[in-house]
C-alpha positions as a Markdown table, in Angstrom:
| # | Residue | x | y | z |
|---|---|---|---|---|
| 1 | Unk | -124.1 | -54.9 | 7.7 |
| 2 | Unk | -123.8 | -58.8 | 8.1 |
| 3 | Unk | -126.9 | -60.9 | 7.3 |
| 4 | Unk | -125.5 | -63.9 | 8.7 |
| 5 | Unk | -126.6 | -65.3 | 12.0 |
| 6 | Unk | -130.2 | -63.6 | 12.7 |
| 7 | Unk | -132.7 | -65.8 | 11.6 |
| 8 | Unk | -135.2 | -64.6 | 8.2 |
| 9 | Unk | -138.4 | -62.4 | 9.3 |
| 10 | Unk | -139.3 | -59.3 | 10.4 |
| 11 | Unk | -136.8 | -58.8 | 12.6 |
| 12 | Unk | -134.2 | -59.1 | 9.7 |
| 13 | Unk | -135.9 | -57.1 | 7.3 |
| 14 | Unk | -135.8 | -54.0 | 9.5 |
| 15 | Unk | -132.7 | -54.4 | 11.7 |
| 16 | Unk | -130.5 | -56.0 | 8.7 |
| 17 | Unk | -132.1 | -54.5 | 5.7 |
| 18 | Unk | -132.5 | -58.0 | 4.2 |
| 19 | Unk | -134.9 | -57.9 | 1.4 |
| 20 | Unk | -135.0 | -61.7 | 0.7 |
| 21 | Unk | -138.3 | -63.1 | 0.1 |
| 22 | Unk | -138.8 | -64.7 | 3.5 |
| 23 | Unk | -137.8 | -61.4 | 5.4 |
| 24 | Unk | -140.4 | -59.5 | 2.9 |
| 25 | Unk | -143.2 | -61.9 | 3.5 |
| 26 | Unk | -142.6 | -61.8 | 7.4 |
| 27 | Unk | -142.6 | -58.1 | 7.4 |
| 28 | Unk | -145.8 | -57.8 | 5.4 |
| 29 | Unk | -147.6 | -60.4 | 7.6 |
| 30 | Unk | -146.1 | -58.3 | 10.9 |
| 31 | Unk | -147.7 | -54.6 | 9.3 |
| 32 | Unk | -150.8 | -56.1 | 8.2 |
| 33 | Unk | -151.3 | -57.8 | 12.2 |
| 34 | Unk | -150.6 | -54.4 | 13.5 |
| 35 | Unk | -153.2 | -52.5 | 11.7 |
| 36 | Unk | -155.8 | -55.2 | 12.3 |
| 37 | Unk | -154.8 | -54.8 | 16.1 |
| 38 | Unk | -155.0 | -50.9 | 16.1 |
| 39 | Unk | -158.2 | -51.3 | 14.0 |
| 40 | Unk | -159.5 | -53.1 | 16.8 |
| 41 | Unk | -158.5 | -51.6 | 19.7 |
| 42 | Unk | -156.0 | -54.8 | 21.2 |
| 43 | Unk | -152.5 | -53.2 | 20.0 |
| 44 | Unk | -150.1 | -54.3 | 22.6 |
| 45 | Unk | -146.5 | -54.1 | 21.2 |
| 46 | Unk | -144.6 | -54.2 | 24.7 |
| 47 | Unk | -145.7 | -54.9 | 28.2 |
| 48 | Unk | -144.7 | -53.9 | 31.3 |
| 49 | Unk | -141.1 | -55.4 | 32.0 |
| 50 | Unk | -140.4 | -55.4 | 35.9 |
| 51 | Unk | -142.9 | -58.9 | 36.4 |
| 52 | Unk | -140.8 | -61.0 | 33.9 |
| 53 | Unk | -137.9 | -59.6 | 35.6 |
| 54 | Unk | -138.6 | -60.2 | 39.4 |
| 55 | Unk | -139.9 | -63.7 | 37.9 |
| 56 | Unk | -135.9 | -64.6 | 36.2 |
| 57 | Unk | -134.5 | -63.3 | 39.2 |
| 58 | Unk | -136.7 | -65.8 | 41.4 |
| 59 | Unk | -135.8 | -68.5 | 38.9 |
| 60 | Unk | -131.9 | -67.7 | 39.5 |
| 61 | Unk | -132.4 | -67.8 | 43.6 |
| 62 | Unk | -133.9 | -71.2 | 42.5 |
| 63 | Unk | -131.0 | -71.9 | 40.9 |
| 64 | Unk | -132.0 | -71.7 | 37.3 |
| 65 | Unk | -129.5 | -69.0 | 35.7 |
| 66 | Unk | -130.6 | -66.4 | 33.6 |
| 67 | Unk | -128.8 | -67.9 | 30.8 |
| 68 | Unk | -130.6 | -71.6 | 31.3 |
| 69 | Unk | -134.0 | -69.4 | 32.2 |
| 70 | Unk | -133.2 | -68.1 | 28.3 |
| 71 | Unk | -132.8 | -71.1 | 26.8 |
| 72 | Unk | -135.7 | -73.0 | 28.5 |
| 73 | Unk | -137.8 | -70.6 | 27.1 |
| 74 | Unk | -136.6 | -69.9 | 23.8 |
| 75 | Unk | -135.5 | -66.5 | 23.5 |
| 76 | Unk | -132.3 | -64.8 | 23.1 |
| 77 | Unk | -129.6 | -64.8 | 26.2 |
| 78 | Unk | -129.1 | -61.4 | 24.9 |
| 79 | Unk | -132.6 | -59.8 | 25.5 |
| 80 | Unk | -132.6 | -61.6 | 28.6 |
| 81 | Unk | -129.5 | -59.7 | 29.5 |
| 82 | Unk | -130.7 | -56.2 | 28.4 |
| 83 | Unk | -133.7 | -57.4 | 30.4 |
| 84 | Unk | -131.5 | -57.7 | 33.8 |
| 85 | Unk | -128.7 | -55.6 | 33.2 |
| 86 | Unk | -129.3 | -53.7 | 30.7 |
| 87 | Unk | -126.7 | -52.2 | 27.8 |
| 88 | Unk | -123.8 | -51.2 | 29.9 |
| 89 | Unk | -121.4 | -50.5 | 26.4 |
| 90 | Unk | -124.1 | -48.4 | 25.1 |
| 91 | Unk | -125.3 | -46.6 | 28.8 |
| 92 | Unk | -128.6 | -48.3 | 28.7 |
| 93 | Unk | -130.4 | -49.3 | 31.9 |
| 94 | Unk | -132.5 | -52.5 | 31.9 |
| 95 | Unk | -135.1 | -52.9 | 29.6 |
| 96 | Unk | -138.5 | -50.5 | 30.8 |
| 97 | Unk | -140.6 | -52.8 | 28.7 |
| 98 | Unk | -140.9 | -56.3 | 26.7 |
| 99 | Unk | -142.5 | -57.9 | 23.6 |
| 100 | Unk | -145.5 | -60.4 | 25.1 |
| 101 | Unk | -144.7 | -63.3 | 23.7 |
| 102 | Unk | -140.7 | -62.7 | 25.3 |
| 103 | Unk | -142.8 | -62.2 | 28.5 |
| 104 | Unk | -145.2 | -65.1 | 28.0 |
| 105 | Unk | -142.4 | -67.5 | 27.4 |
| 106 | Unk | -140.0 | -66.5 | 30.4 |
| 107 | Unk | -143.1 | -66.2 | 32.7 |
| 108 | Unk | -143.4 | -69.8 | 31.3 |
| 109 | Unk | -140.5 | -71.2 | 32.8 |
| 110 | Unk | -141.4 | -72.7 | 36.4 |
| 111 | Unk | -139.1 | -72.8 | 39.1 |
| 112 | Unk | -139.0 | -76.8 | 38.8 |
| 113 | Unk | -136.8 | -79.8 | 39.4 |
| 114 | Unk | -137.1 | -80.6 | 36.1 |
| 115 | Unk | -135.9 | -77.4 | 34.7 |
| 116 | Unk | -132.1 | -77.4 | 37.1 |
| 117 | Unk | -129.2 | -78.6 | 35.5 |
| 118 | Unk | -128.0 | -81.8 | 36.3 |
| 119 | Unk | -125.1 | -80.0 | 38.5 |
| 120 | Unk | -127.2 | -78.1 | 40.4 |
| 121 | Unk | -126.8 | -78.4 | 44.2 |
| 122 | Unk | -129.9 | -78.7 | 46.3 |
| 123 | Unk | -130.8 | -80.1 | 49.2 |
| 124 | Unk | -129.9 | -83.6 | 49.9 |
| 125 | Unk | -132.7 | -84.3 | 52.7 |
| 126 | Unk | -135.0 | -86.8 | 50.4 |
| 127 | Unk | -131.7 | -88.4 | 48.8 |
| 128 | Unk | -130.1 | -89.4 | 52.1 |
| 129 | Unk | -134.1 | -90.1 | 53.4 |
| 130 | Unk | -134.4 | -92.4 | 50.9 |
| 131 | Unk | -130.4 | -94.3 | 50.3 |
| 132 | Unk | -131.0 | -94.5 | 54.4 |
| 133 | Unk | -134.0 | -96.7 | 54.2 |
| 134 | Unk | -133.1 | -98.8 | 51.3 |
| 135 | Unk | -130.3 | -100.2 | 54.0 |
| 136 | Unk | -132.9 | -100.4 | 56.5 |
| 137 | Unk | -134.3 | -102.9 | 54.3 |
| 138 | Unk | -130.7 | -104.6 | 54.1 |
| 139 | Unk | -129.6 | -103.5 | 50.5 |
| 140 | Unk | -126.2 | -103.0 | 51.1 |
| 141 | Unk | -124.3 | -99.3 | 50.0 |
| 142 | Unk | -122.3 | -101.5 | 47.3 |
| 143 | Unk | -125.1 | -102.8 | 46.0 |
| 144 | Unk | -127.1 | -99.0 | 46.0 |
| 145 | Unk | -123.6 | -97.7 | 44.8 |
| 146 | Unk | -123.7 | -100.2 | 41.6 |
| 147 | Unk | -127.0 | -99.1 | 40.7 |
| 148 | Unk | -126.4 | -95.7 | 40.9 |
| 149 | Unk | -123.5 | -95.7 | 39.0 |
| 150 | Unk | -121.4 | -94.0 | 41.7 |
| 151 | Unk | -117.9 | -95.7 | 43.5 |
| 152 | Unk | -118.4 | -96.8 | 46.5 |
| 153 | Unk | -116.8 | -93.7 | 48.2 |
| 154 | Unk | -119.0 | -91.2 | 46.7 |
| 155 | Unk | -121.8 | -93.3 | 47.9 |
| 156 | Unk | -120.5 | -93.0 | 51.5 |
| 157 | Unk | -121.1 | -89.2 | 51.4 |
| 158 | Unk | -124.1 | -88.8 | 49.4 |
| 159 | Unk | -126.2 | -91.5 | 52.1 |
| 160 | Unk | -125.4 | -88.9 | 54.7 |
| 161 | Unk | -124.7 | -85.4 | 52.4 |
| 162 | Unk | -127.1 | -82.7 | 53.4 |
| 163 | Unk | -126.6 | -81.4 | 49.7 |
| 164 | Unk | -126.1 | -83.7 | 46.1 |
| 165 | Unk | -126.7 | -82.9 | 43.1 |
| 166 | Unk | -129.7 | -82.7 | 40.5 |
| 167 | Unk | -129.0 | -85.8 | 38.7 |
| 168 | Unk | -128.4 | -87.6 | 42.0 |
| 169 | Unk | -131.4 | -86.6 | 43.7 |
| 170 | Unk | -133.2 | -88.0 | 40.4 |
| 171 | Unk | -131.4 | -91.4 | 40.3 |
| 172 | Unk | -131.7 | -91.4 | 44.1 |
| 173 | Unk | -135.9 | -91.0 | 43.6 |
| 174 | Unk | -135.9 | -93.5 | 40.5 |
| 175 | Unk | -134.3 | -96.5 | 42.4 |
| 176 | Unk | -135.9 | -96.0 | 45.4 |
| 177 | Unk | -139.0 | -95.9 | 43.7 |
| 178 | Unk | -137.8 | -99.4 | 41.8 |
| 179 | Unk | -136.5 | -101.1 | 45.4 |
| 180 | Unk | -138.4 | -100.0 | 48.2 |
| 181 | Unk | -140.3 | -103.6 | 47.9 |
| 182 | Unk | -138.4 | -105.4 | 46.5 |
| 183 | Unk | -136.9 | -108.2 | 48.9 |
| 184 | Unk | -132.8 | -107.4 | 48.5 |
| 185 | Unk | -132.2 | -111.3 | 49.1 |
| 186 | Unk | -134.7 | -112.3 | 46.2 |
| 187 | Unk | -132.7 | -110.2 | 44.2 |
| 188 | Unk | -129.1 | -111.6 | 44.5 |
| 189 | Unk | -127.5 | -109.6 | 47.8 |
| 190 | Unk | -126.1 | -112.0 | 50.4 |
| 191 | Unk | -128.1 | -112.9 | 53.4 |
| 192 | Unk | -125.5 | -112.4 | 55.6 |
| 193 | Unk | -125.0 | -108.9 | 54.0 |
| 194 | Unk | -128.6 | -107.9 | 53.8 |
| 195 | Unk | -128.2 | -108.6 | 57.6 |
| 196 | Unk | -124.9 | -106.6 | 58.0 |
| 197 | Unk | -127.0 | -103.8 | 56.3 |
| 198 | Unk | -129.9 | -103.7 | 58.6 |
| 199 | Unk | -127.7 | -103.9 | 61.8 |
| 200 | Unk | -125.5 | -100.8 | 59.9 |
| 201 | Unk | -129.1 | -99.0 | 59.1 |
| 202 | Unk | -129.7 | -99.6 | 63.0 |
| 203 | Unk | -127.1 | -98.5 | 64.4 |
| 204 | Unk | -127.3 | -95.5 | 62.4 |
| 205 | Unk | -130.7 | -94.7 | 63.3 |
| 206 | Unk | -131.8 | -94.7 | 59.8 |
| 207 | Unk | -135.2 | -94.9 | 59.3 |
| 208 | Unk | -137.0 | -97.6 | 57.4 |
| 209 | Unk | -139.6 | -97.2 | 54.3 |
| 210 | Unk | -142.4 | -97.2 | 56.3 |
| 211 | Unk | -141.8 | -94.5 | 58.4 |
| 212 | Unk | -141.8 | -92.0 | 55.5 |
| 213 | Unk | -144.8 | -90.4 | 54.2 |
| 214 | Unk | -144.2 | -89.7 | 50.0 |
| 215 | Unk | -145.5 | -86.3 | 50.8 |
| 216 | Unk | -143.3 | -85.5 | 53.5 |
| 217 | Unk | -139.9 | -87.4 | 53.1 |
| 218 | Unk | -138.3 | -83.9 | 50.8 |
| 219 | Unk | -139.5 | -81.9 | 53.6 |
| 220 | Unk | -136.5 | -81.0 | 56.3 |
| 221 | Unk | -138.9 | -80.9 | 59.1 |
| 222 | Unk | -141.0 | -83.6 | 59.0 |
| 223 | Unk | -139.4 | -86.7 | 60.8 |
| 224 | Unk | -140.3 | -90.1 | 60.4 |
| 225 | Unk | -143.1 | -92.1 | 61.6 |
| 226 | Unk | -141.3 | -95.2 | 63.6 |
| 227 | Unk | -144.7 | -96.7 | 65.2 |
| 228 | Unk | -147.8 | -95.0 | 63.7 |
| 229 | Unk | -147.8 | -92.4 | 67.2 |
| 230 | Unk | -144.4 | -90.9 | 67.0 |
| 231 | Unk | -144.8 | -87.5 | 68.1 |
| 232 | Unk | -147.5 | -87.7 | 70.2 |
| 233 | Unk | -147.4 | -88.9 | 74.0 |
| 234 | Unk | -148.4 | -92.3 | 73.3 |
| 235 | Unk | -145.3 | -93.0 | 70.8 |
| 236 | Unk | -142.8 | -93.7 | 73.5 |
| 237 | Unk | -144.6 | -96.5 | 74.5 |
| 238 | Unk | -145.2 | -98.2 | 71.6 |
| 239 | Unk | -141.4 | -97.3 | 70.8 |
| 240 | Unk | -140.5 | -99.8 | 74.0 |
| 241 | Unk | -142.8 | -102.4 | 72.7 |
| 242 | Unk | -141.9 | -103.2 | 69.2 |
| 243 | Unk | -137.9 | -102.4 | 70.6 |
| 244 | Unk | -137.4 | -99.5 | 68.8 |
| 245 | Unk | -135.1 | -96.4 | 70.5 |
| 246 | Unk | -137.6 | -93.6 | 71.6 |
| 247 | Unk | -137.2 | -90.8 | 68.6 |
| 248 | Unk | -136.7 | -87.2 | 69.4 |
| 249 | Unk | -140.5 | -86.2 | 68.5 |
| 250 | Unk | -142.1 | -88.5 | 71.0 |
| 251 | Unk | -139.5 | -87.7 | 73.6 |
| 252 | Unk | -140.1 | -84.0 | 73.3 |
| 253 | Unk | -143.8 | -84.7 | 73.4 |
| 254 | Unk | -143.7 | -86.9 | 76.4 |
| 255 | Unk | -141.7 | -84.2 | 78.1 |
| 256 | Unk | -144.4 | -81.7 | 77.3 |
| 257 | Unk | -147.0 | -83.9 | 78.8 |
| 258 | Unk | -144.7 | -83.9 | 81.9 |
| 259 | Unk | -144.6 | -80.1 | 82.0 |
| 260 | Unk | -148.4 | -79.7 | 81.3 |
């Protein structure tokens, strides 16, 4: 049997027959931890596997595959197989049962940002939130486009995508926390197209920065804040006052004033 690949220890010493001093010592240290255990009562060589597998599963609706879910935690993509799918060229169903510290490691992995892929598509409400108001404060899409590394036509989509990908929405969140206020005229863009920009953002409806709460500019359904009352009766008119068009929220809740 082939020795080469599987990593010295325990493992090897009893699955490989390798007798090398490393595997020895591992193996002796593993027997000796296993008596203590017993000796005490707090043996627990496998756990319950249906937790860590309803927990990969989640992570792959997420959009972390099984195989990335492996390798974020450290364990082999092929006991993370067995775990799923089990043995199908031997007949075996998924694995029953796991060793804790497999379990403890893929349990581990949390359904994050930070742990997709860079290629991962998500949803592009926050980018486009965020590329929207930039404009609104009359940087211009070249200008965005440069920064981001992206041509100028894949910057025309991604500002109004309703998906984009991982390493997007990251770059999208690191320059517009770098820009939001920072005057685009101070910083080298044309007047005249800073002011091309704004009347673009405008007719667009885009919001500006300070309609969106931090908290709330990922979410889908929360809508932005154009005068400090929008969504409440009293919106509409502030919306005439500082010239702004009356927003969907406050029209709806002027309507159900009406109908009260």
């Amino acid at each position: 049997m082939s020795t080469v690949g599987r990593p010295h220890g325990n493992a090897k010493y009893h699955l490989e027959l390798c007798r090398c001093l490393v595997c020895c010592r591992a193996a002796r240290g593993y027997e000796n931890n296993r008596r203590r255990a017993i000796a005490y009562g707090r043996w627990q060589p496998f756990v319950d596997a249906e937790p860590v597998r309803a927990h990969v599963r989640a992570l792959g609706e997420f959009g972390i595959g099984w195989m990335r879910a492996a390798r974020l935690a450290g364990v082999s993509t092929g006991g993370v197989s067995k775990l799923l799918y089990g043995d199908r060229p031997r007949g075996l169903a998924p694995s029953r049962r796991v060793r804790p510290e497999t379990a403890l490691k893929l349990l581990s992995v949390e359904p994050s940002l930070d742990n997709l892929g860079d290629r991962t598509v998500v949803d592009g409400t926050g980018t486009r939130r965020r590329l929207q108001a930039l404009v609104c404060a009359g940087w211009t899409q070249s200008e965005l486009a440069r920064r981001l590394g992206m041509n100028r036509a894949n910057f025309g989509r991604t500002i109004v995508s309703g998906l984009v990908e991982v390493a997007t929405l990251k770059a999208a969140r690191v320059l517009y926390d770098e820009l939001w206020r920072v005057d685009p005229v101070a910083a080298g863009v044309p007047e005249f197209r800073a002011v091309a920009a704004r009347r673009i953002a405008v007719s667009n409806s885009w919001a500006p920065v300070g309609a969106w709460d931090d908290d709330t500019i990922d979410e889908p359904g929360a809508f932005p804040d154009w005068t400090g009352y929008c969504g409440t009766p009293q919106g509409r008119r502030v919306h005439y006052r500082i010239g702004v068009p009356v927003c969907s929220p406050c029209r709806e809740a002027r309507q159900s004033q009406r109908a009260a």
